[in-house]
SEGUNU-537273 format. One record per residue (C-alpha): residue number from 0; residue in three letters; y, z, x. Coordinates in steps of 0.02 Angstrom, whole numbers, plus 32768, in hexadecimal, padded with zeros to 4 digits. Layout:
+------+------+------+------+------+
: nufi : kefi :   c2 :   c3 :   c1 :
+------+------+------+------+------+
:  NUM :  ALA :    Y :    Z :    X :
...
+------+------+------+------+------+
***
This chain:
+------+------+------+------+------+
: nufi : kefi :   c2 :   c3 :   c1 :
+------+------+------+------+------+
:    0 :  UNK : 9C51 : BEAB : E900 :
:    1 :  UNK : 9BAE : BE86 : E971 :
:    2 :  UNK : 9B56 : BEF1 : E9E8 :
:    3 :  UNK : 9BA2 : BE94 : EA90 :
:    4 :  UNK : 9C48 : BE8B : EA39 :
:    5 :  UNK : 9C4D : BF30 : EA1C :
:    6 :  UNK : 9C1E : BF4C : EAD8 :
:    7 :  UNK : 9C85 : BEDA : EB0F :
:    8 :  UNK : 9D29 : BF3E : EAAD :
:    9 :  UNK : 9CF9 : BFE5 : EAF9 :
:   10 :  UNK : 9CD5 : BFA3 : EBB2 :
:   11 :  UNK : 9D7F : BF4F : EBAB :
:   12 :  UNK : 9DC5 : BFFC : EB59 :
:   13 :  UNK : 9D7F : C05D : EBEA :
:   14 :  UNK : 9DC6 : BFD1 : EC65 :
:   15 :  UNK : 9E68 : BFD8 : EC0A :
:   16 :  UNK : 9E7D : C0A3 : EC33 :
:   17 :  UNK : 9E4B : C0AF : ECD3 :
:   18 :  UNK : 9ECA : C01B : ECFD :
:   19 :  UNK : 9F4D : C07D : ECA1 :
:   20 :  UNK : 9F20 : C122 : ED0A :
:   21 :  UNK : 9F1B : C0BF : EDB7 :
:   22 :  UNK : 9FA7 : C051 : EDA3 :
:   23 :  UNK : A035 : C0DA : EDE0 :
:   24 :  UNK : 9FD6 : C105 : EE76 :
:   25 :  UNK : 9FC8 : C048 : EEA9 :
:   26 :  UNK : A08E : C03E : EE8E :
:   27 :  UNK : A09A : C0C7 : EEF3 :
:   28 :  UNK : A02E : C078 : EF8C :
:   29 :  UNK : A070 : BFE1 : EF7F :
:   30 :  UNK : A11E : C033 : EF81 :
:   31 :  UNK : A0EF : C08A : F017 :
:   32 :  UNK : A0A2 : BFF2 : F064 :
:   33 :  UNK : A13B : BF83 : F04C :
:   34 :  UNK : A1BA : C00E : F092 :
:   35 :  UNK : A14B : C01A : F138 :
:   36 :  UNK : A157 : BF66 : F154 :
:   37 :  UNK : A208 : BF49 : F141 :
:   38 :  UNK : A251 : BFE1 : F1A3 :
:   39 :  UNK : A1DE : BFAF : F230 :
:   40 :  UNK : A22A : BF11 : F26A :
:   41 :  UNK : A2A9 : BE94 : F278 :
:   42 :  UNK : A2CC : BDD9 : F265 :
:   43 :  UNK : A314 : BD75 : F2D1 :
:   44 :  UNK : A377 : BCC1 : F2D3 :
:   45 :  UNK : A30F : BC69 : F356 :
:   46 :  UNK : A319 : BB9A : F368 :
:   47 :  UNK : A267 : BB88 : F314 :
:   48 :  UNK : A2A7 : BBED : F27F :
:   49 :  UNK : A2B8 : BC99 : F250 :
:   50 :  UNK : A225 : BD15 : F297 :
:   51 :  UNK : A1FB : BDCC : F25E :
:   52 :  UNK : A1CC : BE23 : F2F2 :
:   53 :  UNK : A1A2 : BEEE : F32B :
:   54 :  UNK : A1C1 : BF34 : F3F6 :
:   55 :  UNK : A162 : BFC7 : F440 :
:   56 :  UNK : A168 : C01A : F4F2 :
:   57 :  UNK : A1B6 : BFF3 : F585 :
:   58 :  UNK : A171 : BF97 : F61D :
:   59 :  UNK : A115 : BEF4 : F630 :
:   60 :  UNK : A131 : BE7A : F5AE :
:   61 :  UNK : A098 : BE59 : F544 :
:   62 :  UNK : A098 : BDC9 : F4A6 :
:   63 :  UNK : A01E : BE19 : F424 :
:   64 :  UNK : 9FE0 : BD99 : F3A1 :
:   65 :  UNK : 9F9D : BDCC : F301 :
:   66 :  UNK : 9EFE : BD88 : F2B1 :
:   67 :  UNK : 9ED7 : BD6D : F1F3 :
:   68 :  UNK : 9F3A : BDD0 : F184 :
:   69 :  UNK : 9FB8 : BE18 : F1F4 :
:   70 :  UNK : A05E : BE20 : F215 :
:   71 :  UNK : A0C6 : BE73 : F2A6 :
:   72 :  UNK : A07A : BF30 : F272 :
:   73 :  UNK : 9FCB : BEEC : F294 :
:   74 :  UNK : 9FF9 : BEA5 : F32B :
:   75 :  UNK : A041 : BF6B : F357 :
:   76 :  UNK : 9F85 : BFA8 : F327 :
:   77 :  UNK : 9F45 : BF31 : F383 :
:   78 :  UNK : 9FAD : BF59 : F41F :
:   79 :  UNK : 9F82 : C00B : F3FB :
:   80 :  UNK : 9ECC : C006 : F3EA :
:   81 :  UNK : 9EA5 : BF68 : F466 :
:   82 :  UNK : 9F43 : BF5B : F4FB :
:   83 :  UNK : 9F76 : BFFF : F537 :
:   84 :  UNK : A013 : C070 : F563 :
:   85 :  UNK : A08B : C04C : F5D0 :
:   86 :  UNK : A0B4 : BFA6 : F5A0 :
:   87 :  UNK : A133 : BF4A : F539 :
:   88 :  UNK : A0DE : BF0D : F499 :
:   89 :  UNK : A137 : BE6F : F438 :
:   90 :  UNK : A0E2 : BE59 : F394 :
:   91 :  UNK : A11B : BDCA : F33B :
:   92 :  UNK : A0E4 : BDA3 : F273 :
:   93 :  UNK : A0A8 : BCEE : F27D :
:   94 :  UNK : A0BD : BC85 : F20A :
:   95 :  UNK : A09C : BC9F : F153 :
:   96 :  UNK : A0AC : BD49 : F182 :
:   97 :  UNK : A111 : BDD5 : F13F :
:   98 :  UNK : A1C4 : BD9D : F15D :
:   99 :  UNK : A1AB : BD10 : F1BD :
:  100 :  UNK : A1AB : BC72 : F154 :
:  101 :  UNK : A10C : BBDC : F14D :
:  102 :  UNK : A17A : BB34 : F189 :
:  103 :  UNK : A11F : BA92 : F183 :
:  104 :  UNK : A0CF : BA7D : F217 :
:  105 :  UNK : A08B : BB21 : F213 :
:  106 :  UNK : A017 : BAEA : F29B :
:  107 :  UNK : 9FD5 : BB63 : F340 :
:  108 :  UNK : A030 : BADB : F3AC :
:  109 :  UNK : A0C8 : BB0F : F33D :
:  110 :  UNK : A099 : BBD6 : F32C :
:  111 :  UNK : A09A : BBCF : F3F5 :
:  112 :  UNK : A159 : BB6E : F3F9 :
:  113 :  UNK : A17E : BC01 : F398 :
:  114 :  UNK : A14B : BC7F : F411 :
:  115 :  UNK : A19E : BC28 : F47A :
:  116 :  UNK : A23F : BC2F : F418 :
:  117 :  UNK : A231 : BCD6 : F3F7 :
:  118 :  UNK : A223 : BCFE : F4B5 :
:  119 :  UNK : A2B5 : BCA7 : F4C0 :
:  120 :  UNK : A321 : BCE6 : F463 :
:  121 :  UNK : A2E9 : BD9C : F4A7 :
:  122 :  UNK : A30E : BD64 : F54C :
:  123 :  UNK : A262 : BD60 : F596 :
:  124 :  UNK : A228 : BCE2 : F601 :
:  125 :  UNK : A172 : BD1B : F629 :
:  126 :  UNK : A0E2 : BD80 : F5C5 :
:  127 :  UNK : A04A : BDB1 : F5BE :
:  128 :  UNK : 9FF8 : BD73 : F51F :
:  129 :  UNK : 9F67 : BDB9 : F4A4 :
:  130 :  UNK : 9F1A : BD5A : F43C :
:  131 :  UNK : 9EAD : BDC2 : F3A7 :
:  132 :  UNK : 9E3D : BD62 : F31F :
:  133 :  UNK : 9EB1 : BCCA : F2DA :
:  134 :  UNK : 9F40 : BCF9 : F352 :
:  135 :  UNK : 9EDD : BCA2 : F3CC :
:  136 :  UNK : 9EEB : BBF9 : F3BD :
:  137 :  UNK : 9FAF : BC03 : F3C1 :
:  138 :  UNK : 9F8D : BC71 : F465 :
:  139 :  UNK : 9F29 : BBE9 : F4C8 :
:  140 :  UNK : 9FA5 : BB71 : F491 :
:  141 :  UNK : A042 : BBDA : F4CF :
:  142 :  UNK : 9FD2 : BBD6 : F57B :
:  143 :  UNK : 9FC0 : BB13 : F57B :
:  144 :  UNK : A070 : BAF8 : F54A :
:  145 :  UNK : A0C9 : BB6D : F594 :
:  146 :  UNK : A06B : BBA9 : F63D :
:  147 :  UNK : A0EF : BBCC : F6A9 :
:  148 :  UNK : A11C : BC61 : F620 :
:  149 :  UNK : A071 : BC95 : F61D :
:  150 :  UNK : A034 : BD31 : F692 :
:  151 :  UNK : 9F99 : BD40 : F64A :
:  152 :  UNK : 9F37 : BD18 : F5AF :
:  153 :  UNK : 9EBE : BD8C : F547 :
:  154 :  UNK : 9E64 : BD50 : F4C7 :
:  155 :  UNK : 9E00 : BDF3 : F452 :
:  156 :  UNK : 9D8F : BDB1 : F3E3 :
:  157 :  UNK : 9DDE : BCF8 : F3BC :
:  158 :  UNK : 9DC7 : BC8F : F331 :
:  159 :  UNK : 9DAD : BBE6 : F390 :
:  160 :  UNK : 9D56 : BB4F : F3A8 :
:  161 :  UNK : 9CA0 : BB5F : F3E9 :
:  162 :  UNK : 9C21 : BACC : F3E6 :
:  163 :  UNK : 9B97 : BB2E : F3AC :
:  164 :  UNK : 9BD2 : BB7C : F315 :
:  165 :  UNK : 9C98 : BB83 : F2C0 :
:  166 :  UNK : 9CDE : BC0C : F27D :
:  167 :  UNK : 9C89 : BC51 : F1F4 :
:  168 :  UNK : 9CD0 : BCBB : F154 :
:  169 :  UNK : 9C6E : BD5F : F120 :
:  170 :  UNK : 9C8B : BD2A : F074 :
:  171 :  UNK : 9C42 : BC8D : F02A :
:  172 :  UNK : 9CCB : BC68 : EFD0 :
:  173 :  UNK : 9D54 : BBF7 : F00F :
:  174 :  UNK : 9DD1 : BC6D : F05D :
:  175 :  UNK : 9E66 : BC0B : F019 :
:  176 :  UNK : 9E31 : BBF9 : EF54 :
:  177 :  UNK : 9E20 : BCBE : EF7C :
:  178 :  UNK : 9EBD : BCCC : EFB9 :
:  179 :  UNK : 9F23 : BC41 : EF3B :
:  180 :  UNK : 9EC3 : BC90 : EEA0 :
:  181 :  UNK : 9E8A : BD4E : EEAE :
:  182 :  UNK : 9F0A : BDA4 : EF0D :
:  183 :  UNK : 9FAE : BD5C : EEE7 :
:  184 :  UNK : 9FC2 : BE0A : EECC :
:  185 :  UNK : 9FA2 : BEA9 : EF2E :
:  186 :  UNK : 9F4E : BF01 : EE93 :
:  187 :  UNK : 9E93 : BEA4 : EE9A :
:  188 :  UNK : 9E9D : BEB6 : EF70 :
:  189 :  UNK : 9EDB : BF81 : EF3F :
:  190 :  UNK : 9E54 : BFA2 : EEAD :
:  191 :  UNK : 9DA2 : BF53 : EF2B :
:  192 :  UNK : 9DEE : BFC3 : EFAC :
:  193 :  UNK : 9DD9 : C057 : EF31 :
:  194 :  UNK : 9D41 : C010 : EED8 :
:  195 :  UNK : 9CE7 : BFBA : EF7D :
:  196 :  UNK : 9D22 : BFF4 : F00D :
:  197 :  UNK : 9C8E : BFC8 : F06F :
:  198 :  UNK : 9CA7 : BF1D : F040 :
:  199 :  UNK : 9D5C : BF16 : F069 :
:  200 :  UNK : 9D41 : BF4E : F121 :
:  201 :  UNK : 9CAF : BED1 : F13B :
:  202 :  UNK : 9D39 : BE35 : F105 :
:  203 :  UNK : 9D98 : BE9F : F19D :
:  204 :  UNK : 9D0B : BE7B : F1F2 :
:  205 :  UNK : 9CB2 : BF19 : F209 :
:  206 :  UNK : 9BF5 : BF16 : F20A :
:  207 :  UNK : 9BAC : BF9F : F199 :
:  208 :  UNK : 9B71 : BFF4 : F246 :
:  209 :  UNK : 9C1E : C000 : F285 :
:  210 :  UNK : 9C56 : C040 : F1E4 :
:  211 :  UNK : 9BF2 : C0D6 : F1FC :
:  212 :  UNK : 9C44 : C10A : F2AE :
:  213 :  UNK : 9CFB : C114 : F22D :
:  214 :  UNK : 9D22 : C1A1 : F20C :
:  215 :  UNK : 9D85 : C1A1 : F148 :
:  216 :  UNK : 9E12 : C1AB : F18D :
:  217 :  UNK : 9E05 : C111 : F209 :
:  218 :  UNK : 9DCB : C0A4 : F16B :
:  219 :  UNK : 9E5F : C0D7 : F10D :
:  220 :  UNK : 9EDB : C0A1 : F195 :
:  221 :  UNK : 9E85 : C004 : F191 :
:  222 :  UNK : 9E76 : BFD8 : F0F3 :
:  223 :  UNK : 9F35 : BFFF : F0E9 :
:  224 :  UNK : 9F55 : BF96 : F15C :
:  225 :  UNK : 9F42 : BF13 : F102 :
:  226 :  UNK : 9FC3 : BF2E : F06E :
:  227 :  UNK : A04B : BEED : F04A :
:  228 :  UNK : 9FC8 : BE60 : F022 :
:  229 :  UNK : A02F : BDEA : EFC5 :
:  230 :  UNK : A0C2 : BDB0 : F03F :
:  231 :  UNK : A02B : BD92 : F0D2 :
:  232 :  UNK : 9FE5 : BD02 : F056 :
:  233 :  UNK : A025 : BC73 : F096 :
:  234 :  UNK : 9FFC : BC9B : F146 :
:  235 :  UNK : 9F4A : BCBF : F103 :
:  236 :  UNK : 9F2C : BC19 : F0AF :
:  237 :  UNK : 9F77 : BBCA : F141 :
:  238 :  UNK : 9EF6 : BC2B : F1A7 :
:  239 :  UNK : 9E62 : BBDA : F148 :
:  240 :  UNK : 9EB8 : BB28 : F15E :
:  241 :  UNK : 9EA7 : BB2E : F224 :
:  242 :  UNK : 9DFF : BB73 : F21A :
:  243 :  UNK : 9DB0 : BAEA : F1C7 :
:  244 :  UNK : 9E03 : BA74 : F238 :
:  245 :  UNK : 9DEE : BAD5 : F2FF :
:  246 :  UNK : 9DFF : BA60 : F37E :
:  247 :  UNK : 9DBC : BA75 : F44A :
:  248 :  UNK : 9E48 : BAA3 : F49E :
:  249 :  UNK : 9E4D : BA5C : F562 :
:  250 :  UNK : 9E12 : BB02 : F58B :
:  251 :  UNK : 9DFD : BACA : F646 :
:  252 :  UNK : 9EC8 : BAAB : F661 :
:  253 :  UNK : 9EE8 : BB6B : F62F :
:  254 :  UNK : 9F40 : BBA8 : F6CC :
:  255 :  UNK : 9F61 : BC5F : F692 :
:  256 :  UNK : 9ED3 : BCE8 : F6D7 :
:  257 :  UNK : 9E73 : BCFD : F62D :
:  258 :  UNK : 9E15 : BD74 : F5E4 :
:  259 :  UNK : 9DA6 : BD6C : F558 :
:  260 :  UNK : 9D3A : BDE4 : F4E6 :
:  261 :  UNK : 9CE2 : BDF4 : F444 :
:  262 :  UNK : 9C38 : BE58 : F3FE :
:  263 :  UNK : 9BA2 : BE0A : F3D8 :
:  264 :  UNK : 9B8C : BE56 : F325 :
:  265 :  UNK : 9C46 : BE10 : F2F6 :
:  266 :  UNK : 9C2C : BDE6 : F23A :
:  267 :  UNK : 9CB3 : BD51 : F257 :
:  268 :  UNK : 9C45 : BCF0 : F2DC :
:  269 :  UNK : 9CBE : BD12 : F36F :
:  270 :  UNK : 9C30 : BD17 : F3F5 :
:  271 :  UNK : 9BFD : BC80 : F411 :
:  272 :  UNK : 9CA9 : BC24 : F422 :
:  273 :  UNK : 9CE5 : BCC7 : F493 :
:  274 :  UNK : 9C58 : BC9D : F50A :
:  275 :  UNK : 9C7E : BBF3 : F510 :
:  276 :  UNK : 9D31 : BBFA : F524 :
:  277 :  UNK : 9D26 : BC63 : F5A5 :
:  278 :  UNK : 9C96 : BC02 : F603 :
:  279 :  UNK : 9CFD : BB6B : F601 :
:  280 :  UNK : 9DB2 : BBAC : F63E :
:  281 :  UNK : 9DCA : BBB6 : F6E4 :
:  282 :  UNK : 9DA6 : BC61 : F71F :
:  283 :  UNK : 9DAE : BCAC : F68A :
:  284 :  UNK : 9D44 : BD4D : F66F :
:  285 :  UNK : 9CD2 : BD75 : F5D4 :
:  286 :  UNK : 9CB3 : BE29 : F597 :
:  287 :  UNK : 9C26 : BE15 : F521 :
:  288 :  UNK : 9BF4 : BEC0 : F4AD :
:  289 :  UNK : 9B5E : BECE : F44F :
:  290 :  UNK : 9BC5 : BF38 : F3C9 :
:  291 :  UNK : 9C5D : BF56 : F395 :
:  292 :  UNK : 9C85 : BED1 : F300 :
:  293 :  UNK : 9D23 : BE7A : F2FA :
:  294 :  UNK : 9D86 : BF08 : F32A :
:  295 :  UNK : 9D16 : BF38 : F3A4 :
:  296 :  UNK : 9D01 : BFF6 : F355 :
:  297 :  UNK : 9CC4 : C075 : F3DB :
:  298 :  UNK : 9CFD : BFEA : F46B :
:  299 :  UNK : 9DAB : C032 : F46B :
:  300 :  UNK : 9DB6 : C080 : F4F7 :
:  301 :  UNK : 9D66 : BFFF : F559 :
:  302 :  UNK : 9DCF : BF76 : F510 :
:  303 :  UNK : 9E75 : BFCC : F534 :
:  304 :  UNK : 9E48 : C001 : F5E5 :
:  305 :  UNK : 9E04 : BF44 : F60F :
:  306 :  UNK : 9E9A : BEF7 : F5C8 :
:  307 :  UNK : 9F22 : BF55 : F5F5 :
:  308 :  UNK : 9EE4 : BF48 : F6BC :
:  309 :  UNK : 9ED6 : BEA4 : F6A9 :
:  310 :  UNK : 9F8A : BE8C : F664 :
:  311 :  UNK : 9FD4 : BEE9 : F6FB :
:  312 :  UNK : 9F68 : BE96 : F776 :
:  313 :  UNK : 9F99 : BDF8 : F750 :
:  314 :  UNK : A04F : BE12 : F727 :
:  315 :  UNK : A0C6 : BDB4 : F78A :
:  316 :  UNK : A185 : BDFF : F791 :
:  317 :  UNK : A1FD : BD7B : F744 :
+------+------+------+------+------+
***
């Protein structure tokens, strides 16, 4: 036996063990992980198809739409962190997402009929609506299609169409040959975010100066967050399908009192197309930080407390 093949045997031996010695506490995450997401929400029949959706609070009703590997419990985060108490959150899990299956035209034309479904069938004829990351393209098209429903629109850190630059991927690889190849499984997404946690929250979209204002416990939630990986696949690959096709929405027909913010250091490029959404909606208003990342870490407060006043100001009774 050679030098490397020897090597080669005892690196794979050592890989071997500490696979064997991690491998029950993954099963017991991902365990974990899959309980939480089930007992948190239901489905429901709606005419565009069955959709898995969470409520929280009481008051105004407020449409929270996930971004990038979400579901309904990262729309409830989001609500938490970014819209405020005394409110009533509805967090669908779009499409590709969780329990709510990828149809065909999986579209955000067709992600924003199913908001509207969903409202339906809840029995409410008017929201407020949230856009985060991916969510918002869906969101702006629930406004255009749908205005008279519409109280108000805010759009945190959006993943749209800008002239200037598109929407750009951390990584350099291809986001859906990721997805379709790598993490069919939770285990690879489970052992980087015990091996490279760092790089983990930077896909997240946290800038390695944000990362340092986390306290351990904060990066652990988030990292969470993200498992179950495997059943938010399709909704991922779908994700990186719209990206590479964004389109300029008529941005100037958007009736709803808009609001729209993002931070400067965002690793996914948000800026730019923030800024010129909001420069080219009618009235809209543009809160620009200089830090933060995409989820805005250390802008909390600020976020919540501009948000949730401009949800009630706007609101309309039905």
């Amino acid at each position: 036996m050679s030098r490397l093949s020897l090597i080669i045997l005892i690196l794979g031996g050592i890989i071997a063990v500490i696979l064997i010695i991690a491998y029950p506490s993954y099963r017991s995450d991902i365990r974990a992980a899959r309980e939480r997401v089930i007992s948190g929400s239901k489905v429901i029949e709606t005419k565009c198809g069955p959709i898995e959706y969470a409520t929280r609070g009481e008051g105004l009703p407020v449409l929270v739409v996930h971004g990038a590997g979400g579901g309904y419990d990262q729309g409830l985060w989001i609500a938490r962190d970014n819209v405020g108490e005394g409110l009533c959150i509805i967090a669908p899990s779009r499409f590709g997402y969780l329990r709510t299956p990828l149809p065909h035209d999986a579209s955000p034309a067709a992600q924003a009929d199913a908001h509207a479904c969903l409202l339906d069938s809840l029995n409410i004829s008017k929201v407020a609506v949230v856009g985060v990351s991916a969510g918002a393209p869906s969101s702006m098209q629930f406004a255009l299609r749908y205005p008279e429903r519409t109280s108000s629109l805010a759009l945190i850190v959006p993943g749209i169409y800008t002239p200037e630059k598109p929407v750009e991927s951390p990584s350099p690889v291809p986001l859906p040959f990721v997805l379709s190849t790598i993490f069919k499984s939770d285990f690879p997404l489970w052992v980087a975010m015990k091996v490279y946690p760092s790089s983990v929250l930077y896909t997240l979209g946290v800038p390695p100066s944000s990362q340092s204002r986390l306290t351990d416990a904060q990066k652990n939630e988030l990292m969470r967050s993200l498992l179950p990986y495997s059943p938010r696949i399709d909704g991922m690959v779908n994700e990186g399908k719209i990206f590479s096709a964004l389109d300029r929405y008529p941005l100037e027909t958007i009736t709803a009192p808009t609001l729209v913010i993002s931070a400067a250091d965002d690793p996914w490029k948000t800026y730019d197309a923030a800024k010129y959404t909001a420069e080219n909606i009618p009235g809209a208003k543009f809160i620009g930080f200089e830090t933060g990342g995409h989820l805005l870490i250390g802008q909390e407060e600020k976020v919540r407390s501009e948000v949730a006043q401009f949800i009630k100001r706007h609101a309309i009774a039905k």
